[in-house]
BAKE-725464 format. One record per residue: residue number from 0; residue in three letters; x, y, z of N, C-alpha, C in turn. Coordinates in steps of 0.2 Angstrom, whole numbers, m for minus. Layout:
N
i/aa/n_c1/n_c2/n_c3/ca_c1/ca_c2/ca_c3/c_c1/c_c2/c_c3
NUM/Ala/X/Y/Z/X/Y/Z/X/Y/Z
...
//
This chain:
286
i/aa/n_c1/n_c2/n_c3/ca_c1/ca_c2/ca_c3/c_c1/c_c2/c_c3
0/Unk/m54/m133/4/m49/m131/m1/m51/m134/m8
1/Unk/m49/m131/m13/m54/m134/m21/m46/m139/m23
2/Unk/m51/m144/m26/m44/m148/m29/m39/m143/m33
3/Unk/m34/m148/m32/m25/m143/m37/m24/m139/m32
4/Unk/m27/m134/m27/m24/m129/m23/m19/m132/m21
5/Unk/m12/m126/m22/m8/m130/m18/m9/m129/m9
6/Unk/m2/m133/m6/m5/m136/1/m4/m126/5
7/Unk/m6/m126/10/m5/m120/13/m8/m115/10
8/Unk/m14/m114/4/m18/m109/m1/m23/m111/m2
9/Unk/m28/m105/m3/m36/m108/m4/m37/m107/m10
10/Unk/m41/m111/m14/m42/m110/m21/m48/m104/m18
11/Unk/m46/m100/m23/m51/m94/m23/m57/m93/m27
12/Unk/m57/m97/m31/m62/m96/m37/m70/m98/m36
13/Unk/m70/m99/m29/m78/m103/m25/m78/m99/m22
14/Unk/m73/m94/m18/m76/m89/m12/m81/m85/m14
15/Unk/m87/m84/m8/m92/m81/m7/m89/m73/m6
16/Unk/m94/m69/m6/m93/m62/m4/m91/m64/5
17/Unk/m97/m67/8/m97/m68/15/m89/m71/17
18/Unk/m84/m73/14/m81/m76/16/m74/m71/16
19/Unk/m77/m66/13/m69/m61/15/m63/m63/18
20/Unk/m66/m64/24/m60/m63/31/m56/m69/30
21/Unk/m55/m74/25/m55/m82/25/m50/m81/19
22/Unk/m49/m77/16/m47/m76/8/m40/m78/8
23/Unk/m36/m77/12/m30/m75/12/m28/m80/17
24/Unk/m22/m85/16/m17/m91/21/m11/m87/22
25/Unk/m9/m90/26/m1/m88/28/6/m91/25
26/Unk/9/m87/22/17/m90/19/20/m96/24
27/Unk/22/m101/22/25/m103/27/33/m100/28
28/Unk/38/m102/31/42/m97/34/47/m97/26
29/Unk/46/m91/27/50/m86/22/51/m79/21
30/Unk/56/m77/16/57/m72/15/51/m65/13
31/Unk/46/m69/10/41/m65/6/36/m65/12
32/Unk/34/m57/11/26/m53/13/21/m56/11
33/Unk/19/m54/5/16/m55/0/15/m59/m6
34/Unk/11/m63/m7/12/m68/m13/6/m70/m15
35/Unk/6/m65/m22/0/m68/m25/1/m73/m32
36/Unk/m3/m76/m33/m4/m83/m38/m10/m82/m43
37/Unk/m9/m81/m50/m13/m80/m54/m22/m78/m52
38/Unk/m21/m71/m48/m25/m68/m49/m30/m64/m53
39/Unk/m36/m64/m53/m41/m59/m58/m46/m56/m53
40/Unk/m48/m51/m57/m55/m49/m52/m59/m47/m59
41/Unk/m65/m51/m59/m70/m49/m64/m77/m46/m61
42/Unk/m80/m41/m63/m87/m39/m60/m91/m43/m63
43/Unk/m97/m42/m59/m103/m44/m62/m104/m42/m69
44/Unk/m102/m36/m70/m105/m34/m77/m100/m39/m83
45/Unk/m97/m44/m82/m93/m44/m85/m86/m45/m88
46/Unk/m82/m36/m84/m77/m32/m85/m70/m37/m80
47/Unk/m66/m36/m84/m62/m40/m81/m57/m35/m81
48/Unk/m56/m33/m72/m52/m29/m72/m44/m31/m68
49/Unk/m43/m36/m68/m37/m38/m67/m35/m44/m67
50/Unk/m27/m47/m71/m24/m51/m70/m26/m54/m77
51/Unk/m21/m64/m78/m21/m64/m69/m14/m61/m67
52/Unk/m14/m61/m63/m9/m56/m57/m3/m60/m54
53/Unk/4/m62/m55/7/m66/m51/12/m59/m49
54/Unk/14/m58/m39/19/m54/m39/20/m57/m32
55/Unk/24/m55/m31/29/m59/m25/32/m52/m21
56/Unk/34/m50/m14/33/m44/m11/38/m45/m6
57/Unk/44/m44/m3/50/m48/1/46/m45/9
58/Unk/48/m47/13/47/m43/17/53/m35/19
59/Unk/50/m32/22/53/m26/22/56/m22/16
60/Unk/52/m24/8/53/m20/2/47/m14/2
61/Unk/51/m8/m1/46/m4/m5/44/m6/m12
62/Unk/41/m7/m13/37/m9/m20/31/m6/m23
63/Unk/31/m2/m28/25/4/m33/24/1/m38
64/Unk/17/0/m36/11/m2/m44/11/3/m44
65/Unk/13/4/m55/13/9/m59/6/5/m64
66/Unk/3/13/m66/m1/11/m71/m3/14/m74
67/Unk/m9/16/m80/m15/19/m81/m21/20/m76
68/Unk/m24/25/m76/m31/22/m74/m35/19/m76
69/Unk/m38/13/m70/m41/7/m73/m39/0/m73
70/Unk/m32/0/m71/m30/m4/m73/m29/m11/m66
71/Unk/m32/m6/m62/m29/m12/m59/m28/m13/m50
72/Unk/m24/m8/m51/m17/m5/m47/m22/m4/m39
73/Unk/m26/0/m37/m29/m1/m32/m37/m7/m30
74/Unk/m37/m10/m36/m41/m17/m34/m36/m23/m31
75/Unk/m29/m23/m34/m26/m26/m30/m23/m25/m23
76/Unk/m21/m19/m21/m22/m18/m15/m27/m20/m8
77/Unk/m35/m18/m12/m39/m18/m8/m39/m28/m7
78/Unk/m37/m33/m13/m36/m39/m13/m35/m40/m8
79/Unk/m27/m40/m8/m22/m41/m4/m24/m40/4
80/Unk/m29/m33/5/m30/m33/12/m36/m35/15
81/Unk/m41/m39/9/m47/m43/11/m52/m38/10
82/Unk/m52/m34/6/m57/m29/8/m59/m31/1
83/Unk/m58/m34/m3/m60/m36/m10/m60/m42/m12
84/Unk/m63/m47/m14/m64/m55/m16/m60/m55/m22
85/Unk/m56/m59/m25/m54/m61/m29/m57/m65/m33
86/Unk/m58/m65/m39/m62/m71/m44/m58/m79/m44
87/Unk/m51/m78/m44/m47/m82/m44/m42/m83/m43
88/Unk/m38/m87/m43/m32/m85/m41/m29/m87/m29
89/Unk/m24/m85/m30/m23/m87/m22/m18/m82/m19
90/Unk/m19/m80/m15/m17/m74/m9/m13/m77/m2
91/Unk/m8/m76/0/m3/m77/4/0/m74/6
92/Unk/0/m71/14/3/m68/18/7/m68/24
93/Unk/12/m65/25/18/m68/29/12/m71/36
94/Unk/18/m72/41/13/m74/48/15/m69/53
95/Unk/10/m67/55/8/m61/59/8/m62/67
96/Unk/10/m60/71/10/m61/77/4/m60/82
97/Unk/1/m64/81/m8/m61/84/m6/m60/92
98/Unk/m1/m63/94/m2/m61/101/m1/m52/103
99/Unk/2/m49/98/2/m41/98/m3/m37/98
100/Unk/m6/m36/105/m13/m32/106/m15/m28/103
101/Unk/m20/m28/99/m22/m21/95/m17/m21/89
102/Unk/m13/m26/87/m10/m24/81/m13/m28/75
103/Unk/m13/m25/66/m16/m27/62/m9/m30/58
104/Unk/m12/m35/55/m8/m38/51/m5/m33/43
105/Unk/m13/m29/43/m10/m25/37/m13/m17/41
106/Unk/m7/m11/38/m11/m4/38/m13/m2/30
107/Unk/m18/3/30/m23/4/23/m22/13/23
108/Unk/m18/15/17/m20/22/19/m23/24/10
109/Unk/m30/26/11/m32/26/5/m31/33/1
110/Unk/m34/36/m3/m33/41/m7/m37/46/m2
111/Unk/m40/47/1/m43/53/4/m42/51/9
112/Unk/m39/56/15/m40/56/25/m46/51/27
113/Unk/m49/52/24/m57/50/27/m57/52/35
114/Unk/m56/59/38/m56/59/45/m63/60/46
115/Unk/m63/60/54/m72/60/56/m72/67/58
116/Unk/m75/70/55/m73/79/55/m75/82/62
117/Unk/m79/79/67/m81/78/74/m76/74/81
118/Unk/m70/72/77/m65/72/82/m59/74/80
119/Unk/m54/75/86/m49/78/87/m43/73/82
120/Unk/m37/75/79/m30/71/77/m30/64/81
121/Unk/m30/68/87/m30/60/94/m35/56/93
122/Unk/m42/57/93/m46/52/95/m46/51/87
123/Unk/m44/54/80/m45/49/74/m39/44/73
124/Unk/m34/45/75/m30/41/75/m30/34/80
125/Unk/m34/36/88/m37/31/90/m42/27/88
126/Unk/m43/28/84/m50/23/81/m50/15/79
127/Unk/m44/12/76/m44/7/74/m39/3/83
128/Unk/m37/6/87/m38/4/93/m42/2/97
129/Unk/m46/6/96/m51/6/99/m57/1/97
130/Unk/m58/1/90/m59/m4/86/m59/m14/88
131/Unk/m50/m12/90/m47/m20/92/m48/m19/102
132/Unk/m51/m16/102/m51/m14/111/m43/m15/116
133/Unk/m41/m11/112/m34/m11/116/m32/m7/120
134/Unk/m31/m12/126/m30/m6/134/m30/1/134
135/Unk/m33/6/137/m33/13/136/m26/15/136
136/Unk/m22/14/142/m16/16/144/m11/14/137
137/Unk/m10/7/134/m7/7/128/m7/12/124
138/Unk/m14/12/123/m16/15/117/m15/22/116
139/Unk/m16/27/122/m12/28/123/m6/34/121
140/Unk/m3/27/123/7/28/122/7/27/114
141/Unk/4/22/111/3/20/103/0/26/100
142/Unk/m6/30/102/m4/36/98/1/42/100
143/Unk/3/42/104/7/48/104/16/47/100
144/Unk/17/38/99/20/38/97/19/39/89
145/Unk/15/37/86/11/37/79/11/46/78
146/Unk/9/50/81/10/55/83/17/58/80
147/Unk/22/57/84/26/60/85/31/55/78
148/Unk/29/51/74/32/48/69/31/51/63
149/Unk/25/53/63/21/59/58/23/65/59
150/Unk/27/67/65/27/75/66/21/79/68
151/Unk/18/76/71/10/80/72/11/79/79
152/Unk/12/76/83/13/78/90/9/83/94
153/Unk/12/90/89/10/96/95/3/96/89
154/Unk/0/94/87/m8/97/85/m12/89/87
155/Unk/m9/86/93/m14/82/95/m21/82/95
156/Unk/m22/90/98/m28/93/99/m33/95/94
157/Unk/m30/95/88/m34/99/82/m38/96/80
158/Unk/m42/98/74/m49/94/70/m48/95/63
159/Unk/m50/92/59/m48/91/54/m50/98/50
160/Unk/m51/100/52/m54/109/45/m49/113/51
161/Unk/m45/113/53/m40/116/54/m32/114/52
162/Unk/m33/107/49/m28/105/46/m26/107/39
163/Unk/m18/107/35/m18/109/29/m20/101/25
164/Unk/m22/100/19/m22/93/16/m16/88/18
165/Unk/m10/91/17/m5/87/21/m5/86/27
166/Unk/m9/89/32/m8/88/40/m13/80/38
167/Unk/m18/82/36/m25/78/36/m19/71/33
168/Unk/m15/71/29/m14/63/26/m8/62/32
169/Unk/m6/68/36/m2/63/39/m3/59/45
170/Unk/m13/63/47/m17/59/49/m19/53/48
171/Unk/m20/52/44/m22/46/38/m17/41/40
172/Unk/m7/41/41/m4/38/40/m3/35/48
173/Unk/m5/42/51/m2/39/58/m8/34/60
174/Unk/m14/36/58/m20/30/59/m17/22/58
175/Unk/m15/22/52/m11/16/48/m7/12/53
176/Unk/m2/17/55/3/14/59/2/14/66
177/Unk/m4/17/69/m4/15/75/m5/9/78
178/Unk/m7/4/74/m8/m4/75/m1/m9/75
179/Unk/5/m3/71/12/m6/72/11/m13/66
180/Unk/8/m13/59/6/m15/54/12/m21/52
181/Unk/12/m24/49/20/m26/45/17/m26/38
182/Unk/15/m25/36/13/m22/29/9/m15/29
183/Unk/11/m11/26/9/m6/22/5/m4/18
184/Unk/m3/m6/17/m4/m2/9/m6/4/6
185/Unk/m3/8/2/m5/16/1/m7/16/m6
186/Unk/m14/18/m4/m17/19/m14/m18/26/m15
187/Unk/m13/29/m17/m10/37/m22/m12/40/m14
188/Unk/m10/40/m10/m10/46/m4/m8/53/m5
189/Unk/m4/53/m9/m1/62/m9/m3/64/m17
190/Unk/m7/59/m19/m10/62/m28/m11/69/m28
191/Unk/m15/73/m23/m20/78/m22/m17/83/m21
192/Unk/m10/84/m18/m6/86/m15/m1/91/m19
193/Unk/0/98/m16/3/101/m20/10/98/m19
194/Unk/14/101/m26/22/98/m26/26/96/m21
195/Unk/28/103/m20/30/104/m14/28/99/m6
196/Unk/22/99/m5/19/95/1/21/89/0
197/Unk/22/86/m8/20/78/m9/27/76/m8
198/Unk/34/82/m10/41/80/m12/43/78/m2
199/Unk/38/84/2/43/83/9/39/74/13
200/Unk/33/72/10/30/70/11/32/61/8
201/Unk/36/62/4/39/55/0/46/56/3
202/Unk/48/62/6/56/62/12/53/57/17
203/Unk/48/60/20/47/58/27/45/49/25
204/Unk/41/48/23/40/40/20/47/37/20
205/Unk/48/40/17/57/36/17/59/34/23
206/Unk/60/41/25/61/38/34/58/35/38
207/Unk/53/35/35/49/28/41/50/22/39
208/Unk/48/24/33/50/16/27/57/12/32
209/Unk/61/16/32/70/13/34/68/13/41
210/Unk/67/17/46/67/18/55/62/10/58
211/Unk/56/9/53/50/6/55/52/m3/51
212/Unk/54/m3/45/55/m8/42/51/m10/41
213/Unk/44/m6/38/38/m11/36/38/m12/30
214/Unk/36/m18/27/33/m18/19/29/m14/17
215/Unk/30/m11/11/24/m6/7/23/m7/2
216/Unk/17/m8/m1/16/m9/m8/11/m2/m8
217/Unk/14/4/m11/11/11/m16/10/12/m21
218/Unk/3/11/m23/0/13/m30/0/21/m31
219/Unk/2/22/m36/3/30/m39/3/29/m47
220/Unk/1/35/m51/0/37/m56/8/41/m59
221/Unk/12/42/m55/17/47/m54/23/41/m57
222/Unk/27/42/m63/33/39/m64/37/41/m58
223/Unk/38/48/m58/44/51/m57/44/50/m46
224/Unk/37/49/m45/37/47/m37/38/39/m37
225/Unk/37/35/m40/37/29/m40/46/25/m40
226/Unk/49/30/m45/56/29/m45/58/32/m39
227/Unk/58/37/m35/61/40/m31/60/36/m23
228/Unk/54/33/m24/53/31/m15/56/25/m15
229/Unk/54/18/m25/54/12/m21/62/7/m24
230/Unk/62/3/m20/67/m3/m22/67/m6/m28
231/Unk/57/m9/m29/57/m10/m35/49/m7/m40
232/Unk/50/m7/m45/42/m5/m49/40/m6/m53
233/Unk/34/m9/m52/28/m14/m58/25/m10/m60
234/Unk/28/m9/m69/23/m5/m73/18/m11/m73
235/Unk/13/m11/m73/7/m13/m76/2/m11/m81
236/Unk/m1/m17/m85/m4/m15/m92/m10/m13/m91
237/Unk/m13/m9/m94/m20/m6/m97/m24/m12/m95
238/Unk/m31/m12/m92/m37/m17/m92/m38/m21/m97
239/Unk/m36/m27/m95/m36/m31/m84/m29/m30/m86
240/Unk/m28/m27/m78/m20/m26/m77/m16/m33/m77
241/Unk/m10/m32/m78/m4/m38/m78/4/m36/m76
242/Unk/7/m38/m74/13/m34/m75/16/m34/m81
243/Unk/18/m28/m83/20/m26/m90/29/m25/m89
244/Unk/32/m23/m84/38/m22/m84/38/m21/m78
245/Unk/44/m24/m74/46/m22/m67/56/m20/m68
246/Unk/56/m15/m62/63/m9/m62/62/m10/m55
247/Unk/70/m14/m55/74/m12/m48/77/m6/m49
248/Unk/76/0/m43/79/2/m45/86/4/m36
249/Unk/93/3/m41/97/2/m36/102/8/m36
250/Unk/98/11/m33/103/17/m28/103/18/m23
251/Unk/109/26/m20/112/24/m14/106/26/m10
252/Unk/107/23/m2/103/26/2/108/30/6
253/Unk/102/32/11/98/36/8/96/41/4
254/Unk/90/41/2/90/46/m6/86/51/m2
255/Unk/89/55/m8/86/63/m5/87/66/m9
256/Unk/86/72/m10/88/80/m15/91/76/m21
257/Unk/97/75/m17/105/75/m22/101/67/m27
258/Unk/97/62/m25/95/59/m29/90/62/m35
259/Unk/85/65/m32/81/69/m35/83/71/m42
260/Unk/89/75/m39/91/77/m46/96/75/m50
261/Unk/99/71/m49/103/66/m51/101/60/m60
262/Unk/106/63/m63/105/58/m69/105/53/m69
263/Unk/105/48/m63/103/40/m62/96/43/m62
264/Unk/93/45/m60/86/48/m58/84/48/m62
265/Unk/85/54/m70/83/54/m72/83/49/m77
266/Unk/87/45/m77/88/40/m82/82/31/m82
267/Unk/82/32/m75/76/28/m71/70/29/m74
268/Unk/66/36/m72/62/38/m76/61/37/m83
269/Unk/67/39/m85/66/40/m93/63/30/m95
270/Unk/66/25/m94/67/19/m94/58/15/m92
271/Unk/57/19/m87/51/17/m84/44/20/m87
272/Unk/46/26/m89/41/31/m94/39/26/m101
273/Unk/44/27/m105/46/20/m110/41/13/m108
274/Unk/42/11/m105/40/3/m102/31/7/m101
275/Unk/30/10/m98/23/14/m96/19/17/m103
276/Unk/23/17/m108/20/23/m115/14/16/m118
277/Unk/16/12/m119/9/7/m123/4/9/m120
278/Unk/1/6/m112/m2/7/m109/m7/12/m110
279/Unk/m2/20/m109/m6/25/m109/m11/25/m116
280/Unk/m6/21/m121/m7/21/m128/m15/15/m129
281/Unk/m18/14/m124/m25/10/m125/m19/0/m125
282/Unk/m16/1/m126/m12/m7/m126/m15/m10/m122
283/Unk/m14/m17/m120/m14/m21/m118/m8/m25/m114
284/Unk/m4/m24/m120/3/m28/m117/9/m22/m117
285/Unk/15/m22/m113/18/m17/m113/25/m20/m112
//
């Protein structure tokens, strides 16, 4: 641990590539998921593409990083789930119950399915079980329920060129959740996705959201999605991202149509548009 770290946090600013898996300590008991501490991420070249970054994450909230592109919003994600090194800065995560076989501390569902075009719903969604080699019989029971949470159930059997791009993400999601996750992370999963698909698709999220009780932190480009799924939202600023404004935003649950259309809705929007307009504008601060 580098001097000044505080106790229970690694200074991050010495981690090696090799050390990935080491990045991240555990919250001691508390309310919060997630807690980062004056984060940046700069490349080689230079570019400083983030922070620093301080955001705090309770457990079981929805929370969407808003932003431009570039700014930010899917580097911190990949942080937060080890897949990415921090230049500095400190990362903390609630405490995970490792004795839960086969379950991951975080699930990742990125921008593309990335299915194995060579197996079936079943065996892609099997993959990260099989991965943590979890009993067959479990595993299983885990995907059929992951299955039947996504609503794909009955196309167990299928392969991915037989799905529509929506079946394929909900592929994607039941993968995520078949390790029974307590965090969530989604970078723009329904970007690609016609209207209609993305609106029944940010219904069903909801309900999992509420039935499952996990934390999620959603990166999206989308004002008007961002408002509609989460409890709170961090516009963040143009390269290196920061947070520029954050929106609680407090309506009834559950929401649905009648929120959708509703002038708290659009009033949210309008509010968060506002707070998001520098950034698009090449800013820096918002």
């Amino acid at each position: 641990m580098g001097r000044g770290a505080p106790r229970g946090t690694i200074a991050l600013s010495k981690i090696q590539p090799s050390m990935v898996e080491s990045i991240v300590s555990e919250i001691a008991a508390s309310s919060s998921a997630v807690r980062l501490r004056g984060v940046t991420k700069t490349y080689d070249s230079g570019v400083m593409a983030l922070g620093p970054l301080d955001l705090e994450v309770r457990q079981g909230e929805f929370v969407s990083l808003l932003g431009p592109s570039g700014c930010g919003k899917s580097t911190a994600l990949r942080i937060i789930a080890g897949l990415a090194t921090p230049s500095t800065g400190t990362v903390e995560l609630a405490h995970h119950d490792v004795e839960r076989r086969g379950s991951h501390r975080i699930g990742f569902v990125f921008q593309e399915p990335t299915l194995m075009p060579w197996a079936n719903v079943r065996d892609n969604v099997r993959l990260p079980l099989k991965l943590a080699r979890a009993p067959a019989t479990d595993a299983d029971a885990r995907i059929e329920a992951a299955l039947d949470q996504v609503g794909l159930a009955e196309f167990a059997g299928a392969y991915p060129r037989e799905l529509s791009g929506g079946m394929k993400m909900r592929v994607s999601l039941a993968r995520a959740l078949v390790t029974d996750p307590d965090i969530l992370l989604m970078d723009e999963p329904f970007a690609a996705l016609d209207e209609i698909t993305r609106f029944r698709l940010n219904n069903d999220l909801l309900s999992l959201w509420r039935d499952l009780h996990k934390t999620v932190i959603f990166v999206t480009h989308s004002v008007f999605e961002s408002v509609y799924l989460s409890e709170r939202v961090i516009v963040m600023t143009a390269r290196p991202g920061r947070i520029g404004a954050e929106f609680h935003i407090n309506s009834a649950e559950p929401r649905g149509e009648e929120f959708r259309t509703s002038a708290e809705y659009a009033a949210y929007c309008r509010e968060v548009s506002h707070a998001l307009a520098p950034s698009y504008a090449g800013q820096a601060g918002a």
